[in-house]
Every structure is written in C-alpha cells, then in structure tokens.
C-alpha positions in Angstrom: -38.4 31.6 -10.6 -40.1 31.1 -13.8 -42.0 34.0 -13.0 -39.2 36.3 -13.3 -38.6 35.2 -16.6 -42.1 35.3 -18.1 -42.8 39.4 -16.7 -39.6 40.2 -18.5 -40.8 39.2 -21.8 -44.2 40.3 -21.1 -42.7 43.6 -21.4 -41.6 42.8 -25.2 -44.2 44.1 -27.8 -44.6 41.1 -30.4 -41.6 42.7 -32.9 -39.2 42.6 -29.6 -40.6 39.3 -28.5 -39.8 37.9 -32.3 -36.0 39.2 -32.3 -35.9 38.1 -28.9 -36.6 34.2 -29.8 -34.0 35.1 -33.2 -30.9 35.5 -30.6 -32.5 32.1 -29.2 -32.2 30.2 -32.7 -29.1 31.6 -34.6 -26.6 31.2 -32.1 -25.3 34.5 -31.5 -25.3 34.2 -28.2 -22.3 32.2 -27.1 -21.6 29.8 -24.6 -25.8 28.9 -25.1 -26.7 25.6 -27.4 -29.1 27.1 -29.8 -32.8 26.3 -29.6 -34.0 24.6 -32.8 -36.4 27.1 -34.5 -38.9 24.8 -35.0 -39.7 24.5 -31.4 -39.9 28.5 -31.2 -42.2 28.3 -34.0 -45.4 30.6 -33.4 -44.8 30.1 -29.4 -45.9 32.4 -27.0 -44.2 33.9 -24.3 -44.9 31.1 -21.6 -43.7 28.3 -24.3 -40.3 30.7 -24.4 -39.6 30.4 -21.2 -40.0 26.8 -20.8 -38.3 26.0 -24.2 -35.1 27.9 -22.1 -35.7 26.4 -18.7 -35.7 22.8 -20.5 -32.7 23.7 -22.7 -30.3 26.0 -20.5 -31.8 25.3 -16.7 -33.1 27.8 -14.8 -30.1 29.8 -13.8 -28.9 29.4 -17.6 -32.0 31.0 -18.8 -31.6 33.5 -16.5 -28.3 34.6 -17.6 -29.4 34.2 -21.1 -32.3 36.6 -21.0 -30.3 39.2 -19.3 -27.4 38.5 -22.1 -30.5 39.1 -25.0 -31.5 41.7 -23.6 -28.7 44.1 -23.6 -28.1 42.9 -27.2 -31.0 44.1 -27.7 -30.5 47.7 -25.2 -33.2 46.9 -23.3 -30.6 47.7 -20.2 -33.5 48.5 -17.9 -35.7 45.1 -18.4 -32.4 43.1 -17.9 -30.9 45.7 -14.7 -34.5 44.6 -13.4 -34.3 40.8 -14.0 -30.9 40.6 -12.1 -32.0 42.7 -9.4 -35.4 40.6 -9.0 -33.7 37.4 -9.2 -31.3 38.5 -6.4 -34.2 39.1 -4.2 -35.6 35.8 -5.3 -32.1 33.5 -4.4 -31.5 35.7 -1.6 -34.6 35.2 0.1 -34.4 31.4 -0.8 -31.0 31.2 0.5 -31.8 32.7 4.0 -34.9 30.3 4.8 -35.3 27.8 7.0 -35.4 25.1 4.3 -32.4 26.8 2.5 -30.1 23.3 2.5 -32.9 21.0 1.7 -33.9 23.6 -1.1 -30.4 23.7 -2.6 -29.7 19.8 -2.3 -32.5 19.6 -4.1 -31.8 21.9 -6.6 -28.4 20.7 -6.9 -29.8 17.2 -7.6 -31.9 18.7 -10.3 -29.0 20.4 -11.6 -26.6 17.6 -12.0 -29.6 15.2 -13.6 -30.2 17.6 -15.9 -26.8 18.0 -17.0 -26.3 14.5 -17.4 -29.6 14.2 -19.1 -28.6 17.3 -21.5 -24.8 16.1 -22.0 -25.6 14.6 -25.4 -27.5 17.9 -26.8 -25.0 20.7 -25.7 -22.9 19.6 -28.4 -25.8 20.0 -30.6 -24.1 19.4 -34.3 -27.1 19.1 -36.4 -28.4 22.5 -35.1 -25.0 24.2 -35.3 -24.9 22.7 -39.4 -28.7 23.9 -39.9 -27.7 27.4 -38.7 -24.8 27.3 -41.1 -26.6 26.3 -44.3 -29.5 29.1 -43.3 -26.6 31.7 -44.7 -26.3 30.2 -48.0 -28.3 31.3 -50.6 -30.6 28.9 -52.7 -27.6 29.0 -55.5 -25.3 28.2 -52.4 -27.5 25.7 -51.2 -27.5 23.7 -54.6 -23.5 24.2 -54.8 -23.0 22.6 -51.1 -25.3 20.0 -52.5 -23.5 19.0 -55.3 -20.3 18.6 -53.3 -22.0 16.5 -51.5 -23.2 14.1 -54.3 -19.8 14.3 -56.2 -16.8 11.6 -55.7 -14.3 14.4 -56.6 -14.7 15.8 -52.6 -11.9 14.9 -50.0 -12.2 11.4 -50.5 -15.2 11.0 -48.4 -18.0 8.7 -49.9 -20.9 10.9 -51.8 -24.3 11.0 -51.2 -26.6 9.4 -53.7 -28.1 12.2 -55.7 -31.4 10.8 -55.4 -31.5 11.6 -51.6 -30.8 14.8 -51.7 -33.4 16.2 -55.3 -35.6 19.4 -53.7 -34.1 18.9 -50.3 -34.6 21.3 -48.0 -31.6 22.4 -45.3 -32.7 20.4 -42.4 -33.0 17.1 -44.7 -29.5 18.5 -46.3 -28.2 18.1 -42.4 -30.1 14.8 -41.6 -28.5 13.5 -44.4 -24.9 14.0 -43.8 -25.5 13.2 -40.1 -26.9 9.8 -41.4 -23.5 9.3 -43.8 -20.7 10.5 -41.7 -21.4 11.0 -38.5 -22.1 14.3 -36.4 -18.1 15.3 -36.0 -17.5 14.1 -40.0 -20.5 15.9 -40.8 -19.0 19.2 -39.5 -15.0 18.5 -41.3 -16.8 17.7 -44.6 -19.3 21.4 -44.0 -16.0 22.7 -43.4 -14.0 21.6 -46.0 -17.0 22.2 -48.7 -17.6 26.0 -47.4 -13.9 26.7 -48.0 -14.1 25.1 -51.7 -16.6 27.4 -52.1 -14.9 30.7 -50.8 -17.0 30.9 -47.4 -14.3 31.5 -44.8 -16.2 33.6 -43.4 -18.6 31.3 -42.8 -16.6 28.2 -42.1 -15.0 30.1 -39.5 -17.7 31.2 -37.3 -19.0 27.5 -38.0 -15.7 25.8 -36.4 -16.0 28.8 -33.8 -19.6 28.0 -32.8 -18.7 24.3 -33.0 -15.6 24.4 -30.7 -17.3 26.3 -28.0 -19.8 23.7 -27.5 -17.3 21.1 -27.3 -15.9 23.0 -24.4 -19.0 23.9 -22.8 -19.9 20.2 -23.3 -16.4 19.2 -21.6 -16.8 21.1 -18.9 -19.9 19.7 -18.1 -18.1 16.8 -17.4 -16.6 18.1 -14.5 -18.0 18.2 -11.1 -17.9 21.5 -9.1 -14.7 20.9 -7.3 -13.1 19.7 -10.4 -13.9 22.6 -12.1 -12.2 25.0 -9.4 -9.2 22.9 -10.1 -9.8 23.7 -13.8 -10.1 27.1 -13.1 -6.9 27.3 -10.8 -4.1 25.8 -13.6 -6.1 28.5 -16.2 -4.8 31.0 -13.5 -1.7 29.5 -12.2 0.8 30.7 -15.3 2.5 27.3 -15.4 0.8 26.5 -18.7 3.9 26.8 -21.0 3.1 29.0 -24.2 -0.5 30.1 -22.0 -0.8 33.5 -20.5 -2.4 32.8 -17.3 -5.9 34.2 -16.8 -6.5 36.9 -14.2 -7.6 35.2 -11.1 -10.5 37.8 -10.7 -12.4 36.9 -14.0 -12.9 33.2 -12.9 -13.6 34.3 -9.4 -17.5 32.7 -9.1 -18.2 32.0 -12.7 -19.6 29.2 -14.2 -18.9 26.9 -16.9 -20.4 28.9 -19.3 -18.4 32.3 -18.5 -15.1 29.9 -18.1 -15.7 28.9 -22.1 -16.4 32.2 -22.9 -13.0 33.7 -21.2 -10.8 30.7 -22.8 -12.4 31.7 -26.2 -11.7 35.0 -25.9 -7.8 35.1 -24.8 -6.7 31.7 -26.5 -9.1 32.0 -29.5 -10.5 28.1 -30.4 -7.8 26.1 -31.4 -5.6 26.8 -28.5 -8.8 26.7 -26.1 -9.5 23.0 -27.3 -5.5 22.3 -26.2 -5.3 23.9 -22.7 -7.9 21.9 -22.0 -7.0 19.1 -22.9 -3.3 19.6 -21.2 -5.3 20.9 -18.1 -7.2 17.4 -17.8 -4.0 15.9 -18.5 -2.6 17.5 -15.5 -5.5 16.6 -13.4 -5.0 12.7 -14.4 -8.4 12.4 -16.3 -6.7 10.6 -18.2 -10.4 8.9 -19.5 -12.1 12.0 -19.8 -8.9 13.2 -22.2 -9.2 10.0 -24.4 -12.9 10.6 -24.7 -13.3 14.4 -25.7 -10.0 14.2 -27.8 -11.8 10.9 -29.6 -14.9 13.8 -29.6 -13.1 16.3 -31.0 -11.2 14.7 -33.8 -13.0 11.5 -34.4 -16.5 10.5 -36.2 -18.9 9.3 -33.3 -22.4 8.1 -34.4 -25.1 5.7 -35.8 -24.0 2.6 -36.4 -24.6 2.7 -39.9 -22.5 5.6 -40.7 -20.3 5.0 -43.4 -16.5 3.7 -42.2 -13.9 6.2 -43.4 -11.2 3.5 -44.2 -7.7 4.2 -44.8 -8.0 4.7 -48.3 -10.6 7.5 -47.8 -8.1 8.7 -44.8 -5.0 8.4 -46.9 -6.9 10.9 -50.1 -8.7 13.2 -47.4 -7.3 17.0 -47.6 -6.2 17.6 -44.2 -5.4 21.2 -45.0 -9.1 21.9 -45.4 -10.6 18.8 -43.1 -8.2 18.4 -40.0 -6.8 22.3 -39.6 -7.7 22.3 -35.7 -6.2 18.3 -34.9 -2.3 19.1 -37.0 -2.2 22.5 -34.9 -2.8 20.4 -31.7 1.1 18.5 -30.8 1.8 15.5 -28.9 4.1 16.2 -25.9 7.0 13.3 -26.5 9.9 12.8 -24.5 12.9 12.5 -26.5 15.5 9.3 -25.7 19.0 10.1 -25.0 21.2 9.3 -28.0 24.8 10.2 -26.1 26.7 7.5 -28.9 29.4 11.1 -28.8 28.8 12.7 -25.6 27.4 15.7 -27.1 23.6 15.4 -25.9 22.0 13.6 -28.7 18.1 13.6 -28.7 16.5 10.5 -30.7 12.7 10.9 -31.5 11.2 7.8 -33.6 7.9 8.9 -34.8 5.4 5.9 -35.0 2.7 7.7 -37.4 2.4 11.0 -39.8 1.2 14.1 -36.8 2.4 16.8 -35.2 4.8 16.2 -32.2 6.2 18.7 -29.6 9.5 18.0 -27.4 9.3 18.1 -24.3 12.8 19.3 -23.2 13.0 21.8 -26.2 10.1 23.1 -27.3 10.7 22.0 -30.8 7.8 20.9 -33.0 8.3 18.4 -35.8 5.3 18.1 -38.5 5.6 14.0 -40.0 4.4 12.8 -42.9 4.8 9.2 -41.9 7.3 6.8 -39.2 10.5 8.8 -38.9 13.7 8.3 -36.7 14.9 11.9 -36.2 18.2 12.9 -33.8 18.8 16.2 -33.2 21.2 18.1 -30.6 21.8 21.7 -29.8 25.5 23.1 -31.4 27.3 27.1 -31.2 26.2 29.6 -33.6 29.5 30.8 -35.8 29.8 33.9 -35.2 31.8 35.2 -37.8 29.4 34.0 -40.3 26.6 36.1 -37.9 28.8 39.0 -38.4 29.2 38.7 -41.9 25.3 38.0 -42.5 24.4 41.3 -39.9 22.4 39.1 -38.0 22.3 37.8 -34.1 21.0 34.6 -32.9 17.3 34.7 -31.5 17.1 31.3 -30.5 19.3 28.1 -30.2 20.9 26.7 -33.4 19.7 23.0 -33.9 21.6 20.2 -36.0 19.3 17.7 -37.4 19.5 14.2 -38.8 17.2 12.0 -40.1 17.5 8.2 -40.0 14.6 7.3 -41.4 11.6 8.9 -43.3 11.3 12.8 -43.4 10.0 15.8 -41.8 7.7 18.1 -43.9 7.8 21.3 -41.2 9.8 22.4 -38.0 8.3 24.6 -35.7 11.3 26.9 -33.6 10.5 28.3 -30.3 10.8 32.5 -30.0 10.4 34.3 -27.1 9.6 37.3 -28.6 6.5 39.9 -27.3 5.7 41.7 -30.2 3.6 44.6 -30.5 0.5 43.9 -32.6 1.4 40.6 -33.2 3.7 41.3 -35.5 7.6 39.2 -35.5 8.4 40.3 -39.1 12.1 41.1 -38.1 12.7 36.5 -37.2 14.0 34.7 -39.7 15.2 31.1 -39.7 19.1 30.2 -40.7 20.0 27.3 -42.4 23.6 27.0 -41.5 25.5 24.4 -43.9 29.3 24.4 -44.2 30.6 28.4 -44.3 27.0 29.3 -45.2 24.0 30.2 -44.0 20.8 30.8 -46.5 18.1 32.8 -44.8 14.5 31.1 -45.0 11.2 33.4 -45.0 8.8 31.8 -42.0 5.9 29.8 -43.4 4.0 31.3 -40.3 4.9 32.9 -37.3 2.8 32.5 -34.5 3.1 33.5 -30.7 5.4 30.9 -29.5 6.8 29.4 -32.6 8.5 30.2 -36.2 7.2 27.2 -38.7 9.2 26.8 -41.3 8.6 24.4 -44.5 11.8 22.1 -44.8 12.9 19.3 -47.5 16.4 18.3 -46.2 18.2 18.5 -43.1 21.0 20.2 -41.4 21.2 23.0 -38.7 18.9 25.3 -38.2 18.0 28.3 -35.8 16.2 31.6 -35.1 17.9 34.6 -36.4 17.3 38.5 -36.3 19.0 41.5 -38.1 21.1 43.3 -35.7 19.6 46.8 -35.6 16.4 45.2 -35.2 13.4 46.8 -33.0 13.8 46.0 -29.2 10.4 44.9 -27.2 10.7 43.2 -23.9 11.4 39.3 -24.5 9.9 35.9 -22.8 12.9 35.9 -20.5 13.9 33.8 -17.2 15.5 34.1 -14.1 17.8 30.9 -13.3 19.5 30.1 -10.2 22.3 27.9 -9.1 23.9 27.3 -5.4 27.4 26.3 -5.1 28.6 25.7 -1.5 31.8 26.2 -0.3 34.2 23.1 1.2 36.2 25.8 3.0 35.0 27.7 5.9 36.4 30.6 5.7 34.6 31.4 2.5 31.5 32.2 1.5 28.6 29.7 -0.8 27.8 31.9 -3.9 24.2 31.9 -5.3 25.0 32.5 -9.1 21.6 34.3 -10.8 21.5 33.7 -14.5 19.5 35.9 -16.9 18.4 34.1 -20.5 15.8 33.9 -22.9 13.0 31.5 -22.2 13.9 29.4 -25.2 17.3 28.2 -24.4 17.0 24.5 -23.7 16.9 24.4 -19.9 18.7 20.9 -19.6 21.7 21.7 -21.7 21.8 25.0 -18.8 22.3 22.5 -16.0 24.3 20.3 -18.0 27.2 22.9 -19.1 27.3 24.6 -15.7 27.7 21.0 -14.0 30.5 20.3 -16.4 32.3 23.6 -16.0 32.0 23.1 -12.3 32.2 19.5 -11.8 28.5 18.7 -10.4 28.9 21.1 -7.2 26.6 23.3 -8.5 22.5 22.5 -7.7 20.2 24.2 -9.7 17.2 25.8 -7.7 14.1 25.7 -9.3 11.8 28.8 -8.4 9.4 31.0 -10.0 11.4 31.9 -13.0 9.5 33.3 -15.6 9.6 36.8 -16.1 9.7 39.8 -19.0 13.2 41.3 -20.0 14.1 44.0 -22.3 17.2 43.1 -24.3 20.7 45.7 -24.2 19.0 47.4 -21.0 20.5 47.6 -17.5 19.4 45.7 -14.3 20.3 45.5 -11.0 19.7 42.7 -8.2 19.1 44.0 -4.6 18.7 41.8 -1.5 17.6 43.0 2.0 21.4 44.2 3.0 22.6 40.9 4.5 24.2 39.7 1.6 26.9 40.9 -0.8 26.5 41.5 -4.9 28.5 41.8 -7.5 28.4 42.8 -10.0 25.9 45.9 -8.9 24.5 46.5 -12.6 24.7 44.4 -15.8 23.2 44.2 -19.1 20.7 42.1 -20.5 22.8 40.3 -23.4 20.5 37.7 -24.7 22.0 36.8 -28.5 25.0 36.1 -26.3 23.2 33.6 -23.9 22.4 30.8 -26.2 25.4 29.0 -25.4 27.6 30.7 -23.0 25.3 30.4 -19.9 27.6 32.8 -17.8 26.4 34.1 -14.3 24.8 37.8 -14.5 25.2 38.1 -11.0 26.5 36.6 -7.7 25.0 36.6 -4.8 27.6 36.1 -1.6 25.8 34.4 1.4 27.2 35.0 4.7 27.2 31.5 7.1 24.6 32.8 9.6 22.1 34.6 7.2 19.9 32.2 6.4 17.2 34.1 4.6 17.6 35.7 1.0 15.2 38.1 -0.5 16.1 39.0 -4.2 14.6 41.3 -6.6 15.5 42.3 -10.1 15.1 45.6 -11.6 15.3 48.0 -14.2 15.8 51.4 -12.5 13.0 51.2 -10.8 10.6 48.9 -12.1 10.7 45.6 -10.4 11.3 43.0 -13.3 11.2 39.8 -10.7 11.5 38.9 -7.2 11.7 35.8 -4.7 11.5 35.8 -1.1 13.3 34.2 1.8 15.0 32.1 -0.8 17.3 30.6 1.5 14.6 29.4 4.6 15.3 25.3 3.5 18.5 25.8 2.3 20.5 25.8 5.5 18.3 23.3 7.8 21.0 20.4 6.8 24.3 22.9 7.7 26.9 19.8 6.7 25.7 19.5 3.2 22.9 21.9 2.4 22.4 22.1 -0.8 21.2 18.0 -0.8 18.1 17.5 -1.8 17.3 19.9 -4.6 15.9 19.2 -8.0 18.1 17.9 -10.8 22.1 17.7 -10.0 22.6 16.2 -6.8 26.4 17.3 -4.9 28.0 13.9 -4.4 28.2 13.0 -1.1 32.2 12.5 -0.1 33.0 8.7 0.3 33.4 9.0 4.4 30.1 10.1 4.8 27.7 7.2 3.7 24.7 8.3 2.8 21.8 8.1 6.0 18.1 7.7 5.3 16.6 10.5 7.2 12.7 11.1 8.7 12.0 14.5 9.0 9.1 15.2 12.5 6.5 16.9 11.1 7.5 20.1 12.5 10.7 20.1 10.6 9.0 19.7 7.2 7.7 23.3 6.5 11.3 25.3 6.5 12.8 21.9 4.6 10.3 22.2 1.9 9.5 25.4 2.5 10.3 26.8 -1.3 8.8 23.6 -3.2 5.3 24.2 -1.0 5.0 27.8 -2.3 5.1 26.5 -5.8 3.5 23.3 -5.5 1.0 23.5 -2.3 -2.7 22.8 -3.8 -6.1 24.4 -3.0 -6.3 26.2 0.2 -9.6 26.4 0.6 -9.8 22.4 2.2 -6.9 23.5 4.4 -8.5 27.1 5.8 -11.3 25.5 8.2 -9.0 23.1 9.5 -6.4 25.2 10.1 -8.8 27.8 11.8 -10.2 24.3 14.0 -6.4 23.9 15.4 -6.6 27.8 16.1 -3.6 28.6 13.7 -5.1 30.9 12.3 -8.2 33.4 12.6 -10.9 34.6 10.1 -8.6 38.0 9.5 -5.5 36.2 8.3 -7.6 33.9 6.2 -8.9 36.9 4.5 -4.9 38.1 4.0 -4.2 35.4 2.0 -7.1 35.4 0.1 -6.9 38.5 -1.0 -3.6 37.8 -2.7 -3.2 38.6 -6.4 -1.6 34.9 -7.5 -1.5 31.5 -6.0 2.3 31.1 -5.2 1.8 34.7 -3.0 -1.2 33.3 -1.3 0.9 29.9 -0.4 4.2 32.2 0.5 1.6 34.4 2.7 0.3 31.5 4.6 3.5 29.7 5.2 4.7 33.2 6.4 2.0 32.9 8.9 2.6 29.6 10.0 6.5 30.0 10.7 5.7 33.3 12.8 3.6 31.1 14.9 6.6 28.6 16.1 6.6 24.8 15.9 3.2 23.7 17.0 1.4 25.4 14.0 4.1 24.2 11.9 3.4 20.5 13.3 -0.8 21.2 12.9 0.0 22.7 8.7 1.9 19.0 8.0 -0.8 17.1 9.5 -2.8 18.8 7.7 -1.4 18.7 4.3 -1.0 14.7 5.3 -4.4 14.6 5.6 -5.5 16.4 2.4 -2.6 16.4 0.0 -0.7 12.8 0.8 0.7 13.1 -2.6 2.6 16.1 -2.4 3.5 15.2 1.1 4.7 11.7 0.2 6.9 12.9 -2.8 8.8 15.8 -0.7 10.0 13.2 2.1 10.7 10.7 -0.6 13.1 13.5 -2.1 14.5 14.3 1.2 15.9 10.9 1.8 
C-alpha cells in the first residue's frame, strides 16, 4: 500500500512537501519517533515514503500521513487516504489468501518491532531536536555547563571535545559520557539552569512518550488488551478510569497518546508500571523502571559513583523518579493495642502505604511508627475548622522524614483545593501549616519534627462533591425470630479502611463481616440521600445526611437495611433526590446458599464458628459455584472474550445475548449481565460457565474454592 502513500504526497507542491517532511523531523507529531533530518535531506517523495514505511511500518505511516495532513488542513488529501486505504485492507481482508496474507503480515509486523525496539526510544534525536531551539548564544551556554565541574556533580566534558561543535557532535558527546537516559537528566537539569522550562518541559514530555510507546511495544496483542482493560476498569486507586470507548480498537500508539493526555507524563510512566505490576511482569517492570530512571549504555560511559550520586541536584535531575512512590506494607506494631504501623525505610525515596495512603518523602534509613488517633474537637471549634481527613500521630525511631504527603478526597473545580490546610496538633494546640503542593490525591507538606498531623478545612468552606464510598457490613441474627441487618456506611474515601473493620468488629464483637463490593462513588457533603431496595426489604432510616467531617472516627451506620429470612436477593441504590449516586444488584444471591451460618466465607472478619460445630471442609459441584461466588465473579471475572465462543459451543448462549453484554458501558456490568444470563438458564449452564472458567481462568477459580473452605 505504498502506493497510497506516494499519490498523497504527489499532491503536495514542493513548499507543502518541505513542511510536510518538517512534522516528520521536529517531533510534533506525538506518539511517532522522529525521523533524523539528515535522512530527509533533499529526498524526494518516493525516499519519504520509505524513510516512514522503514521507521513507523506501514500502517504507522499511514496514520502518520493522515495525522500531517490535517496539521497541515489538507482535510481532503487525508479524508482520501483513509478512504483509499479502507478499500485497500478491505479488499485484502476478503480474499482468498486473506490468512496467509495477514500471518504474514503479522510476522513482519512483530520482526519489525523487535528489530525497531531499540530506536523508538530514540534519545539522541529527541536531544538534537532540543538543542535546534537554542540559539547560537544558547548553544555556547549549554556548552559550557557541560565543560564545567560546578554542574550537578556529573563529570564534565573536556573542553577540547566540544571547541566549534556543532549540535549533533554536542549530543554524540554527552551520549558517549553519560549514557542515553543521563544524557537526557543532565539536558534537563542544564535547560532549567538556564531558564528554559519551557523547553525542558516539552523535552521530558517528548522523552516520556517514547518510553511508553517503547513499553508498550513490549507487549504482545493480547497483553495489551489486558493493558487496556485495568486503564478502563477504575480500580487504579488515585486513576480515573478511561472511557472504555476510546480504547475500543486502538493501537499502541493512540493508547500512549490517551494516557498522556488524562494522566499527563509523570503519572502515565506510574500506571504503567502499577498496571504491569498487576499483570505479574514482574521482569518487564524491573527492566523499563531500570530504563526510565537508570543510565543504560556503552560500556565506556562514565560510572556515576556515589559521590557524584550523593552531590547530584535531584530537584532539577530526578523530578519524574521522587514523584513516583514505592507501594510498602506497613508491619503491625500493636506493643499498646492501638493499631500501631511500623515502616523502616532501607534508603532515602519516596514511599506510599499501602493501608493508608500516606506518602513519606526519606532522606536516608528511617524507622517511622505511626497510628491513626480522634481529632479534639473543641480545639476544631475554637480554630473554626472541620477535619478533612484522618488525624495521624507520628513517631520517629530513627533518622527523619523531610515531607508527608496526606490523602484528600476532594473534587475541586479547576483544580483548585486552596480552602485544605494541614494541622499540627501538639498538646492544646494546633498551628496551621500552608501546603507545599496540593495535588489531586494528596496535600505534601514540608515537616522537621514530628507529632500529629491531619487534613483540615475552614467550616464555611465551599462544598463540591467529595471522593466518597459506600461500605457495607452483614450481621446475622442468632435468634430466629429476628431479622439479619445489612448496615450501609457512607465516608470519605480517605478514612483508613482497616481501622473501619477494626472498630465495627470491636464494637460488635467480630459478628459483623464486611462485604466488599463496588464501593467507590461521588458524594456531596451536608446534602440528603436516601437508599431504596426493590420493596422486599425494610429501611430505616428513609433519609440521612452526608456528615463526612464527622466520619473520620465515628464509623456509625447511615442506614440499615432489614432482610427478611426468605428474600434472598437485595438490590440497593443510593440517591440524592433523584439522581442515582450508587447502586448494587442482587447483593444478597451468595449470601444465603449456606442458611446455618451465611455470612462464612467473606473477605476480612470471619464470624467464629460456635465450639459444637467443628468446622467441615466443604467441595462445592460446579453448579453450585456461580450463586456462591456470585458477587466476587462480577468484580473479579477476567476477559470475556476467551469465554464467549465457548460458551456459545455449549449453546448457553446465542450471538444476540453476546452482543447484550458487550454493549455494556463497564466491565463489572458486562460480568453482572452475563451471570444474569447464566442463572436464568438453570443449572446446566451454570455447570458449562465453571467448567469454563476452570478451563481459562484456574486462578480465580482455584482462590474462590480455597476461600470457601
């Protein structure tokens, strides 16, 4: 389909063709490596297209013309390329050699992306693009950075290698002395010395979007739908989940350019690398994180020892790596049976809890406990303020902590949060502390001693719809005559979920079991809402405000949900007036297959079992495990697609149904649709779905009956 290519720039006069091969070389076009110039150098229209075929593929160049193109408003040149090409792959598609064709042209594809791997991240071209803005004056400057011993601790450049150097010799240079990802920090650093953000930024922009695009090509086709499906699932916490219909048939290339555009860079690089994380590429993480943040190059590059690390300016060299934290999991430190969290921090980073959200910034090995404790709220009244978060009280063993980064849940308009402030509650006092930064999930403060601290706001300030959450928690009844009571919680997302479960087990002596469900959802603070089931089951109270500054340690139940013996289906939905804030359905389904003790089995506090009863390992037949599990699979089923065809060959379901479930709007609907469709259809399809999830999700499968025992 060269062809194609070549008669659209056949239609260029020799000025379009020129500005055309300028979008090729500068860059502007994302999600594209750049062409060197010098290989567009006085080239004609035939050495275009191949100089794209060779660097982007075929389809690649396709996209990239019609992309060019509209840049440049020729609408009509690239409406006619797309069309053309259509025609072209549509035509292919339906001939008699169509699979041979496209095995082969798969084939061709993958060598080429192996073969091209180590040029999409094409460093010295993204430098040389960057040193084309600078001005000769600007040029010189840069170059005496370079040659200086006064710059960030890295090892200069002999002067002598870079007299009358060009740009391109300028780049070979620092590729040569400090490898292709030093090379870029040190640009960085240098362009910021010299007042360039602007500059520095579109560099580290251009920079990290290769690295993606280059991680991605990593991945084969089926690991990048998985990719694709956590991007869209919403269980990213601190991600918005992308709309499923963006990532609907898109490449690698549109995938990058999505991430880029609602994460922006830095927090692109990191749901990444959590997504791989979750996929257990665990080798794949190691290597783009080592690509990412580590030199990688010649062998002679020069070593950055410790003594270069220990003088480097990290504020200007390693911005992207501190705003990146390492997930930890805090050890219990109950020495007072308060809930004591003990962190001991090998190295100086940036380190996220896993069971708060809290982010500690080191500046070398520290032993840190910390615990959650109640806000006083007399001195709240006095100061006019109301809590917005947890209050945390801090100790430090050993070493210190130069920053702590508090989790919000605030939504604020514009981006704006100017109303949070951080307390520092010592004694009968508590000194307010302006925010160093406030960003979407997080208040980072700078800190020089320790104490408690915690998110405050003033108490007329504006109200916007919070992060909020929708917790739930089934106590049974040991007496027959009365009723189990589903108890619905309403808090903020950034209450710490295990101290939740803890104080409700305590205040009701582990017979509570908290359900996890789809909780997440948006709540507006001091406004009414009212939970509604499908008329089988009784609520009280009927309407209740959203009091969130009054959650962060009370943990009281916003509304109980009475569940009559024989109902064993619950649909629940949350609103304000009318607007539907969050809703579950047929709750309940798994909940009453085990009538003696039903609430056994669910995640986190297990009901005792009384002392008469010893406890029975139990097999469930496969056509027993869809309403036992019933709620865990319409969270945690995988990709349907493998399950469809195979379904369809048992005759459980037909092409129609398979398009219902498609065509709903998130993942956890399409799983509740198809299990919907499965218990309609009785037993046998019930039996033919386990089998089938035996067969291509073991895992899951194996972990559910493991819980069930």
């Amino acid at each position: 389909m060269e062809f194609l290519l070549l008669t659209s720039l056949q239609e260029l006069t020799e000025d379009q063709l020129k500005k055309f091969q300028s979008y090729l070389t500068s860059g502007r076009i994302f999600g594209f490596p750049l062409i060197p110039e010098r290989q567009l150098e006085n080239t004609d229209r035939q050495d275009t297209v191949d100089q794209m075929v060779e660097s982007y593929g075929l389809e690649g160049a396709v996209r990239n013309t019609g992309r060019i193109l509209r840049e440049m408003d020729r609408d009509d040149l690239a409406e006619k390329l797309e069309r053309d090409h259509t025609r072209a792959t549509t035509w292919w598609r339906d001939s008699s050699d169509s699979d041979k064709w496209r095995r082969r042209k798969e084939h061709k594809a993958m060598r080429k992306r192996k073969e091209k791997r180590s040029s999409m991240l094409d460093v010295p071209a993204l430098l040389l693009t960057g040193l084309k803005e600078l001005t000769e004056e600007q040029l010189t400057t840069f170059q005496f950075y370079l040659t200086t011993d006064q710059l960030l601790g890295f090892p200069s450049i002999p002067e002598s290698q870079l007299e009358n150097t060009d740009r391109q010799v300028t780049v070979d240079q620092m590729v040569k002395r400090y490898n292709p990802e030093g090379a870029v920090r040190i640009t960085l650093g240098i362009l910021r010395q010299m007042d360039l953000d602007d500059l520095a930024e579109k560099l580290q922009r251009d920079h990290t979007r290769a690295w993606l695009l280059n991680s991605l090509e990593e991945l084969n086709i089926n690991e990048l739908k998985t990719f694709q499906n956590y991007l869209n699932s919403g269980k990213l916490l601190g991600f918005p989940p992308m709309p499923k219909s963006q990532l609907e048939n898109t490449d690698r290339q549109v995938t990058v350019d999505l991430m880029m555009k609602i994460y922006d860079p830095e927090r692109a690089v990191k749901i990444t690398l959590r997504i791989l994380r979750c996929m257990n590429d665990h080798d794949l993480t190691e290597k783009l994180q080592s690509d990412h943040t580590e030199p990688s190059g010649p062998e002679e590059a020069v070593e950055i020892t410790p003594e270069i690390l220990k003088n480097m300016n990290w504020d200007d060299l390693s911005e992207e790596r501190e705003r990146f934290p390492e997930d930890f999991e805090p050890e219990d430190y109950d020495q007072e049976d308060n809930r004591t969290y003990r962190f001991q921090c090998p190295s100086a980073g940036l380190f996220q809890c896993s069971i708060t959200g809290l982010v500690f910034k080191m500046e070398g090995e520290v032993e840190v406990l910390y615990r959650t404790v109640p806000w006083g709220r007399r001195l709240l009244a006095q100061s006019v303020k109301r809590p917005a978060g947890p209050l945390f009280k801090f100790r430090c063993l050993k070493g210190s902590v130069c920053q702590l980064h508090l989790p919000h849940c605030e939504i604020c308009p514009g981006g704006g949060c100017d109303f949070l402030s951080v307390a520092h509650v010592t004694d009968d006092i508590i000194e307010l502390i302006p925010p160093h930064k406030i960003t979407e999930t997080h208040v980072i403060i700078n800190i020089y001693g320790f104490c408690d601290y915690g998110l405050i706001k003033d108490k007329d300030s504006p109200v916007f719809p919070i992060k909020a959450q929708v917790l739930l928690f089934y106590h049974p009844s040991d007496d027959p005559e009365l009723e189990p009571v589903l108890h619905v919680l309403l808090l903020p997302r950034n209450v710490v979920l295990m101290k939740v479960q803890e104080e409700r087990a305590r205040r009701n002596g582990m017979r509570e079991t908290f359900i996890e469900t789809t909780s997440d959802c948006e709540l507006t603070p001091d406004q009414i809402y009212s939970l509604s089931t499908d008329g089988y089951h009784k609520v009280t109270p009927k309407n209740k405000k959203f009091d969130n500054d009054k959650d962060y340690e009370n943990y009281t139940t916003t509304f109980a949900v009475f569940l009559p013996a024989k109902v064993q289906k619950a649909e629940l939905t949350l609103k304000k007036k009318k607007n539907i804030a969050w809703s579950i359905l047929d709750l309940l389904s798994s909940l009453f297959v085990n009538h003696e003790y039903p609430w056994k089995g669910f995640y986190r506090y297990h009901a005792p079992v009384p002392a008469a009863t010893p406890a029975k390992p139990y097999t469930f037949p496969g056509r027993d495990f869809i309403p036992k599990h019933r709620m865990a699979l319409e969270t945690r089923m995988g990709l349907l697609q493998p399950i469809f065809p195979r379904l369809q060959d048992h005759g459980v379901l037909i092409h129609e149904e398979r398009e219902e479930v498609d065509s709903k709007s998130t993942k956890t609907l399409q799983n509740q649709a198809l299990l919907d469709m499965v218990v309609r259809k009785g037993a046998r399809a019930q039996e033919h779905l386990y089998q089938v999830l035996k067969e291509v999700d073991p895992c899951l499968v194996e972990d559910l009956e493991e819980q069930a025992v």
